[in-house]
N, C-alpha and C positions, 0 to 999 in steps of 0.2 A: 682438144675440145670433145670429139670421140668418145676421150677414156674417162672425162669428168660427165658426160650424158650417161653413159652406160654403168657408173659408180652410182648415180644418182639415182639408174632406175633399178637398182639393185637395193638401195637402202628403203627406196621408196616401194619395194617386193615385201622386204620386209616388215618395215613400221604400218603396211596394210593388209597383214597375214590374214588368214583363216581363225577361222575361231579357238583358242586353247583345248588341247585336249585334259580330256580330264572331266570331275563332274564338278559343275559349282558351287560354290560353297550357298547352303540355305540354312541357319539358325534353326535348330529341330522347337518343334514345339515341348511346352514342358507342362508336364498332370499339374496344375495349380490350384490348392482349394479355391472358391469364390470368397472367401472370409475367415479369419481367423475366428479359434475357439473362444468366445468371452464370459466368463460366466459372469451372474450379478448383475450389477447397474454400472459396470467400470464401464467409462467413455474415454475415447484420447482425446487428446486437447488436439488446436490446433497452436504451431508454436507463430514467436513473432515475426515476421518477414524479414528485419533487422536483424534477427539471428547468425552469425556467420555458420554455414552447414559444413565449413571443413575442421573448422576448430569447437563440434560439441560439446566438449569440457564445459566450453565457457556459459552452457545451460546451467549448470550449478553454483554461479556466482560466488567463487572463493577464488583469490588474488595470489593466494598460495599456491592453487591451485594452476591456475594457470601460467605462473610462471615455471612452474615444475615442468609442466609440457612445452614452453618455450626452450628451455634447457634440452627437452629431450629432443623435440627436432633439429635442434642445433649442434648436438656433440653427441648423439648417441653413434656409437660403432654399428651395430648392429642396423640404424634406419643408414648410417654411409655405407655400408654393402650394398648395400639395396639398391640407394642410388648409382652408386659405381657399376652393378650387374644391368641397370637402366641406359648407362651410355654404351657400356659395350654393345647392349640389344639396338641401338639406335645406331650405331658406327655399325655396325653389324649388316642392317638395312640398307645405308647408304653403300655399303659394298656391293651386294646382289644389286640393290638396282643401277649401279654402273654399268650393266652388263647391257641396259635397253637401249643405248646409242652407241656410234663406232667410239672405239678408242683410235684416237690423233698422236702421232709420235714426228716429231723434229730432229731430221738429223743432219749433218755435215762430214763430208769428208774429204781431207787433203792431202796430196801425196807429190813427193818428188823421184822420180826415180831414174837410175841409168842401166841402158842396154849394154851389152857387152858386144866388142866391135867380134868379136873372136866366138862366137855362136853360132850353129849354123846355117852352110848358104840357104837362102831359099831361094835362089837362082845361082848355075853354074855361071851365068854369063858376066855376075856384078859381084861385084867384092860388098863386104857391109862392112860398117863404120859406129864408132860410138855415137849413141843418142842420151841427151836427157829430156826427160819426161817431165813435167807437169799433170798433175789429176785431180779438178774441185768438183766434189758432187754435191752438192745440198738435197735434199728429199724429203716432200711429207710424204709421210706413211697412214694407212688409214687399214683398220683391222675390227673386222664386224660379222657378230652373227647372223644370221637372218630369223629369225623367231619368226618361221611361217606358220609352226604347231605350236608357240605358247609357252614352250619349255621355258623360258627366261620370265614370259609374263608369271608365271606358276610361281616360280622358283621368287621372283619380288613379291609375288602376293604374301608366301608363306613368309618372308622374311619379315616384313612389315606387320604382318597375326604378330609374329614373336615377340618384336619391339612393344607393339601394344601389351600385349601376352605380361611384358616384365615390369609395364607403368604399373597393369594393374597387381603385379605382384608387391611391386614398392611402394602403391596405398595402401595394399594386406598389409604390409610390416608397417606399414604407417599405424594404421590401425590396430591393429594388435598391441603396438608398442605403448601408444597414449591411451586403450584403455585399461590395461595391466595396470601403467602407471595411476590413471584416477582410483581404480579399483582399491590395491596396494595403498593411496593413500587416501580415500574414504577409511578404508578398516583401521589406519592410524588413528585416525581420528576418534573414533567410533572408541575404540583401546583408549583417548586420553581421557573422554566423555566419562567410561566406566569407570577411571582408575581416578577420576574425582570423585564422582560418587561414593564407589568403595573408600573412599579416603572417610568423607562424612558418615559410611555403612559405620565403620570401624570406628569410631570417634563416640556413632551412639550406643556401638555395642560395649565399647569399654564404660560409658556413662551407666550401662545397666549393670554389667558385670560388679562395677562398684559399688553398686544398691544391693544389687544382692549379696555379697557377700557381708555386707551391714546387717542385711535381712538375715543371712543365715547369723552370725555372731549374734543378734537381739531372738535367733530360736522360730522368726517366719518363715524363713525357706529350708528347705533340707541342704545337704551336700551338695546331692547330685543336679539340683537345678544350680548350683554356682559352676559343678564341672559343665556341665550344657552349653552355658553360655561360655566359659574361657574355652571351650571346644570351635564355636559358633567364629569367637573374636580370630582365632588361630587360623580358622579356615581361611575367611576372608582376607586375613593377611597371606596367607599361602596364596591367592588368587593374583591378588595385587601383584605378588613376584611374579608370575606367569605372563601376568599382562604388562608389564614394564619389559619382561624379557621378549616379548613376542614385537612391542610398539619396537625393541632395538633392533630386531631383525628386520620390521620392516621399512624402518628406517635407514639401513643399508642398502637394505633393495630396491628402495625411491633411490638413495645414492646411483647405484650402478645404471638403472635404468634412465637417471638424468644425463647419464654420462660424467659424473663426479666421484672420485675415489670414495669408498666408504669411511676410511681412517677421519677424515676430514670435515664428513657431513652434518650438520645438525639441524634439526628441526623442533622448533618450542614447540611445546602443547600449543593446543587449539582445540575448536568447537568445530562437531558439522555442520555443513550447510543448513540454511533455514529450511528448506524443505527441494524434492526433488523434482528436477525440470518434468513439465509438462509434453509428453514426446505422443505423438501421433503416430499410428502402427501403420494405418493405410491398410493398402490390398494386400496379399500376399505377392502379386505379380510384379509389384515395387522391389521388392526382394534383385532382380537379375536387374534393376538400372542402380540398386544401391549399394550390394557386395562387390567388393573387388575381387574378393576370391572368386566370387561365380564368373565377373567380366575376363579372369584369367584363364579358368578354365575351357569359357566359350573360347577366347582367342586361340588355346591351345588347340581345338577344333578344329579353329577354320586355318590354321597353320598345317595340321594333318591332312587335312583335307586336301589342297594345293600341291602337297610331296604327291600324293598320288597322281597328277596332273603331269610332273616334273617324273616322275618315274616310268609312266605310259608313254614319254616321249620318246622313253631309248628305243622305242618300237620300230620308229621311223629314220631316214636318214638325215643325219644334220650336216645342214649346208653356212660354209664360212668362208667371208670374201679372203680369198688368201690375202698374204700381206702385201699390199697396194700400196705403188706410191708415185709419186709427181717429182719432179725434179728438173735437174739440168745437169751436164757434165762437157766440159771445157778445158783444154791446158793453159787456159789465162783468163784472167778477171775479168779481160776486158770485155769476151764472148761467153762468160759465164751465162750471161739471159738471154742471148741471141736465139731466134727461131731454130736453126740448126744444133743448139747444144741442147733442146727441150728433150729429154726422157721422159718414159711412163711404162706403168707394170700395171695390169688387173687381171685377176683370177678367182673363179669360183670352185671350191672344193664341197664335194659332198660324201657325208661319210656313214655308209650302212653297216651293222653289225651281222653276219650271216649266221654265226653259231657263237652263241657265250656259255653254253650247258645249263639254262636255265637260267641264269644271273638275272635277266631282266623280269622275266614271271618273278621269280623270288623276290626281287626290288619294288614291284607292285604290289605282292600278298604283302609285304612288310609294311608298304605305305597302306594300305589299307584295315591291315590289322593293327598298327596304329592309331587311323583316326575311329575304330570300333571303341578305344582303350579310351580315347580321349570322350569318345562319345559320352561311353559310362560315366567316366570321373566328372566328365557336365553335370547329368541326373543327378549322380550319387551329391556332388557340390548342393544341386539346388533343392533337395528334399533335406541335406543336413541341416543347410539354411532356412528351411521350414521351420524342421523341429527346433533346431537355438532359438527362433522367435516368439514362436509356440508358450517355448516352457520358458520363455523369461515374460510373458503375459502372463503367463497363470503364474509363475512365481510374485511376481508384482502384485495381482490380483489378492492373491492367499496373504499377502504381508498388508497389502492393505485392510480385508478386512482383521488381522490379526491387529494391525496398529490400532484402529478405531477402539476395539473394544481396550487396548490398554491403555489408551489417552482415556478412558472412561473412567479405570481403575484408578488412576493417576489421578483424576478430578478429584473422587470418593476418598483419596488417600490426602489427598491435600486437601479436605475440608474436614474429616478427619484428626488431623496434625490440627488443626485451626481449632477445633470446639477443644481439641484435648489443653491446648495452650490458652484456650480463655476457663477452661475447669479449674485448671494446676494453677493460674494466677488468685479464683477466686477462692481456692482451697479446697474444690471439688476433687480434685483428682493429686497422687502424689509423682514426684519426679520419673519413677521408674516405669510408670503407664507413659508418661508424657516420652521418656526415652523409647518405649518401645513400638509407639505409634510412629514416632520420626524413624527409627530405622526401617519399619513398614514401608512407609514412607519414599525412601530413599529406595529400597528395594526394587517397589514399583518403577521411581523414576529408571534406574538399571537398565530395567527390561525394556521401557522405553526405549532406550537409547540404544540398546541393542537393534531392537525391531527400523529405528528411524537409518541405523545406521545398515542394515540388509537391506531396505530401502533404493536408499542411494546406491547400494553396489548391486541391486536387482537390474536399478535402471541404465546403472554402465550397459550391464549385460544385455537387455533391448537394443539398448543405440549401437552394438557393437554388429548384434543380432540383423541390425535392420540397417547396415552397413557405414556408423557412421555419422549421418544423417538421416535428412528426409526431403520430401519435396512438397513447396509450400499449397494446401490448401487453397482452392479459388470455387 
């Protein structure tokens, strides 16, 4: 009864230590502008509350689309590392914080043995004789630090930074991975949009090239405007090849990044999206609730931070209940539990370091120089993440008004095509006017589809920028 009150007030020394040594972790403040740069009249929407904020693809409403990114969180290699370096950081955790209660051990031991009659006396006066022996010991054992300095508190803080530390590194690859993939496959898109068009480019430029060289035979055109145009028709067929060859590249590279062999992959043509989700930019101080990579970097912080807590300890002496244990020991079952067979062991060891040549100074400067390292890669994190937001607003910005004014051109060109096809019907105008306003025409559309299709791979780069998501307007 004794040795179970005095085990007791030993663990209870313990689990009511003194404060950790070390300093506490405090999240630094970070230089944030008040607003980001807007120029013009660009406003962010607010988006819809419905919205799911972890799957933003589905802002752009293509079925294509988001079954590509179903594929990729489901078989990509590259997001199962991720996850796989996620449980170790968690198995990881659960190990250090074993260390904050006693470890319990169960054991038994049984033995039979015989004396030998022929040993010697230990009294002249009596002979000795064979014995056998019976020996059952059963025993808990019990084995604990005593964390009066915090050393172990330290030591699970920083394990637990780390575990977090690696969630948010396997949203970064989360992230990264689904918007390469939209991005990659916007610009497919974008490639099939143009390689129609040029289809029709090319359709009106041979409808002209045909006229004219009518025209030159009947003596109205010269040579060189028929070389002009088979020069004109030639290019745009050389384009075509470039962009069927680039749509194939990056139509293997949707392959790999789905987790799908390339050999195997196919994707029809298709149109982009009808237009680009509506994303809200917020503060800039949304920035450190929305990046993973910032939420890692911070955790890598406050994990630095704890080593030095865990380092300052070897300062002091550490104390551990020796190995303790409870038990009984008897030559028969039948007094195995009897009062007289009850054993017990406890002991306190404490163990100070007198000379290590430095080891422990050095072991502090390292933890410390550490969380300096980590400090910076926080800042350095959360000013990159400025500028990516920055410059995917004003890239946004810039393409927007750049769209507007070609949706303009694109009216004037398709009304245009309209007066030239009601002239050439009423015999105002002849076929090769009427052919060369359509390939205008078509031109314009191009460039559109160009601009619509930077657009959308602007606004990957926002939501990739602004972590992702957002958080909803109230």
């Amino acid at each position: 009864m004794m040795a179970m009150r005095a085990l007791t007030l030993l663990i209870a020394l313990g689990l009511s230590a003194c404060a950790a040594v070390g300093p506490d972790y405090v999240r630094p403040a970070s230089e944030l502008p008040a607003q980001w740069k807007s120029d013009g009249d660009w406003q962010p929407a607010s988006p819809a509350d419905s919205q799911p904020k972890t799957e933003w693809w589905r802002a752009f409403g293509d079925a294509e689309l988001n079954r590509l990114e179903a594929d990729a969180l489901a078989r990509s290699p590259t997001l199962q590392t991720a996850l796989a370096r996620l449980d170790q950081a968690e198995a990881q955790s659960r190990v250090h914080g074993a260390a904050a209660l006693p470890a319990v051990s169960l054991g038994a031991a049984a033995s039979r043995s015989r004396i030998s009659a022929d040993r010697p006396l230990s009294a002249y006066g009596s002979s000795n004789s064979s014995v056998v022996q019976n020996d059952l010991k059963p025993t808990l054992g019990v084995s604990y630090e005593i964390d009066w300095l915090g050393r172990v508190r330290r030591d699970i803080e920083s394990a637990r930074a780390s575990a977090e530390q690696a969630a948010a590194e396997q949203a970064n690859v989360q992230l990264l991975l689904t918007a390469q993939l939209a991005s990659v496959y916007l610009q497919l898109r974008q490639q099939d949009e143009e390689i129609r068009l040029l289809d029709g480019i090319v359709a009106a430029q041979q409808r002209v090239l045909e006229l004219t060289r009518i025209r030159r035979r009947n003596g109205l055109d010269a040579a060189g405007d028929e070389a002009l145009q088979t020069a004109a028709v030639a290019a745009n067929r050389a384009q075509r090849e470039l962009l069927l060859n680039q749509r194939r590249q990056n139509e293997d590279l949707l392959a790999t990044l789905s987790g799908t062999p390339a050999a195997g992959f196919r994707l029809a043509p298709g149109a982009l999206p009808a237009s680009a989700p509506q994303i809200p930019a917020g503060a800039p101080s949304l920035l450190l609730q929305r990046r993973p990579d910032i939420a890692s970097a911070e955790r890598a912080m406050a994990a630095a931070n704890a080593q030095i807590g865990v380092a300052r300890a070897a300062y002091f002496p550490q104390l551990t209940l020796m190995p303790t244990y409870a038990g009984s020991e008897s030559s028969s079952l039948a007094n195995l539990f009897s009062t007289p067979a009850l054993i017990w062991s406890i002991g306190l060891q404490a163990t100070q370091t007198l000379f290590d040549n430095g080891r422990t100074r050095a072991n502090v400067d390292y933890a410390q120089a550490g969380y300096r390292a980590a400090l910076a890669n926080y800042r350095q994190s959360v000013l990159q993440a400025v500028q990516e937001a920055q410059d995917a607003l004003g890239t946004l910005h810039g393409l927007d008004a750049a769209r507007r004014q070609q949706d303009e051109a694109v009216r004037n060109q398709d009304k245009a095509y309209a007066i030239a096809k009601l002239r050439y019907r009423e015999g105002l105008d002849n076929a090769l006017t009427l052919a060369i306003v359509q390939q205008n025409q078509l031109t314009a559309q191009r460039t559109q589809a160009q601009l619509r299709g930077s657009q959308l791979i602007a606004s990957v780069s926002l939501l990739k920028a602004l972590g992702g998501g957002w958080q909803g307007s109230r």
